[in-house]
C-alpha positions, 0 to 999 in steps of 0.5 A, spaced: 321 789 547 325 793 542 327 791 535 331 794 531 337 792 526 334 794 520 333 801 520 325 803 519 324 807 524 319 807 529 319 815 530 318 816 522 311 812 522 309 816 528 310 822 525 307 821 519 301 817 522 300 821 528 300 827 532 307 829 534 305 829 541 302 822 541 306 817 546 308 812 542 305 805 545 308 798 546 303 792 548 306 786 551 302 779 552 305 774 555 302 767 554 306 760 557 306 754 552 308 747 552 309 748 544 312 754 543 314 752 536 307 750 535 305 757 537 311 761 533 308 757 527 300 759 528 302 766 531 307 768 524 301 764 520 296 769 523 299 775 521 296 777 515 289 776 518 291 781 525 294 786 520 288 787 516 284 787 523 288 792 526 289 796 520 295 802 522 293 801 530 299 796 530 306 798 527 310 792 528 309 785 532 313 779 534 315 774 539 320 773 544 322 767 547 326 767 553 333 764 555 334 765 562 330 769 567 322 771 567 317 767 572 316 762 568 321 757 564 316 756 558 313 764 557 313 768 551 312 775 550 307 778 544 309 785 543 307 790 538 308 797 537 302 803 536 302 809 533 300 812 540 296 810 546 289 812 542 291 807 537 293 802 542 288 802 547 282 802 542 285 796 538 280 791 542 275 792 536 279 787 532 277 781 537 270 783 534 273 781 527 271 774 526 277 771 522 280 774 528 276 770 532 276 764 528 283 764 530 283 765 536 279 759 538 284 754 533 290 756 539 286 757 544 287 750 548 294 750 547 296 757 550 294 760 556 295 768 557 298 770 564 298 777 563 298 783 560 303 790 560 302 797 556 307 802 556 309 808 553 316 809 548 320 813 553 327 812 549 326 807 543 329 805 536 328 803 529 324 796 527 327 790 524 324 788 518 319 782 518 324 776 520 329 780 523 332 775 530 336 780 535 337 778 543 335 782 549 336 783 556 330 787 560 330 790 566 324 791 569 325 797 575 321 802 579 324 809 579 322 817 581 327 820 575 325 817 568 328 823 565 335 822 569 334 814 567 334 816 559 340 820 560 344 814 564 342 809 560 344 814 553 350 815 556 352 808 557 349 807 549 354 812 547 360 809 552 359 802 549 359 805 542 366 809 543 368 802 545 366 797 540 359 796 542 356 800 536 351 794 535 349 795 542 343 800 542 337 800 549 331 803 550 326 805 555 318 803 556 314 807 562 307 802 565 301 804 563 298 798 566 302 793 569 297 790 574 302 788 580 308 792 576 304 799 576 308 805 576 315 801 573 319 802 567 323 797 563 330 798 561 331 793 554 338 792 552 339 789 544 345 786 541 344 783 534 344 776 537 347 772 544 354 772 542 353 779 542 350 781 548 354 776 552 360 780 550 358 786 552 356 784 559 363 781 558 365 788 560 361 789 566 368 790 569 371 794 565 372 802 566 368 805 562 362 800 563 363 801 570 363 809 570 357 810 565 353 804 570 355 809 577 349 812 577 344 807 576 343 804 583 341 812 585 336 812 579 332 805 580 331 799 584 330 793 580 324 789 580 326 783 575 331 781 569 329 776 563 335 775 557 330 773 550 331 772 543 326 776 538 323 776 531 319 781 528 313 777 525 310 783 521 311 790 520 306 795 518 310 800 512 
């Protein structure tokens, strides 16, 4: 669930807040909701309270809410980015915090969690600021060449910018654990808004787009889609 638009990068905060070999982390709990307006409102207002229970474990958070595709009509998707794997497997202890938990409870009967994803950064972007709204599709797949996968996906990226898609950015997450998704990778694709995104699946078809896409079917095997709308909620600076 990549952000970017603006121009805060990801890979900055991770050099001055970490090792260099650290793996940037990205966290994704997915909840269902029959009032997901209600939810954004209580998640965005609660902002302040998480960021000062996970201090600089987290660099961003948000939300996605999707538009076609996933498992469930009335999912969303919580993400947030960690400095590395360390800052993002130890970020449990902010559940002690008792404001976190006092938040927790007021939500509590009105969401339901159905799974938790962690991943590492493979190729990733820059974070939009807080309020920052982008579309995305993801592509979660299984493959045996992640590095090959990087290079296709790097070489469609630069063919949609050479033709008018330099708006159009994608990255790519590795499992660390995904429960019954373990050994995948998700591909994201980011356009400033739907319009956008259509557009550029509009050239599905087209030449260029037809030849950068050739050797995907030979790297990955699709195991499901899903198109969101996004908004980072905080950033951590």
């Amino acid at each position: 669930m990549k952000l970017i638009i603006k121009t805060t990068s990801l890979f900055v905060g991770l050099l001055l807040s970490s090792s260099i070999f650290a793996l940037q982390g990205l966290n994704v709990i997915t909840i269902t909701t029959d009032d997901p307006q209600g939810y954004v409102k209580w998640l965005t207002d609660t902002q302040p309270i998480f960021q000062k229970a996970q201090g600089d474990r987290v660099i961003a958070q948000g939300i996605c809410s999707p538009t076609a595709g996933g498992s469930e009509a009335n999912e969303h998707y919580v993400w947030s980015f960690a400095p590395s794997q360390a800052a993002m497997f130890g970020g449990n202890s902010m559940f002690e915090d008792k404001d976190v938990q006092r938040s927790l409870k007021r939500i509590a009967s009105k969401r339901e969690v159905i799974r938790r994803d962690a991943y590492y950064v493979a190729k990733g972007d820059s974070v939009g600021d807080a309020g920052t709204t982008n579309a995305n599709y993801n592509l979660v797949s299984r493959t045996n060449d992640v590095s090959g996968y990087i290079k296709a996906l790097t070489n469609m990226e630069t063919a949609a910018a050479r033709n008018g898609f330099d708006d159009i950015s994608v990255a790519l997450y590795v499992s660390v654990a995904s429960g019954d998704r373990a050994g995948t990778v998700m591909a994201s694709v980011q356009a400033p808004n739907g319009d956008r995104l259509g557009a550029f699946f509009d050239q599905r078809e087209s030449s260029w787009m037809t030849e950068s896409m050739s050797t995907f079917d030979g790297i990955r095997q699709p195991v499901i889609d899903f198109m969101m709308q996004c908004t980072t909620l905080s950033v951590n600076n």
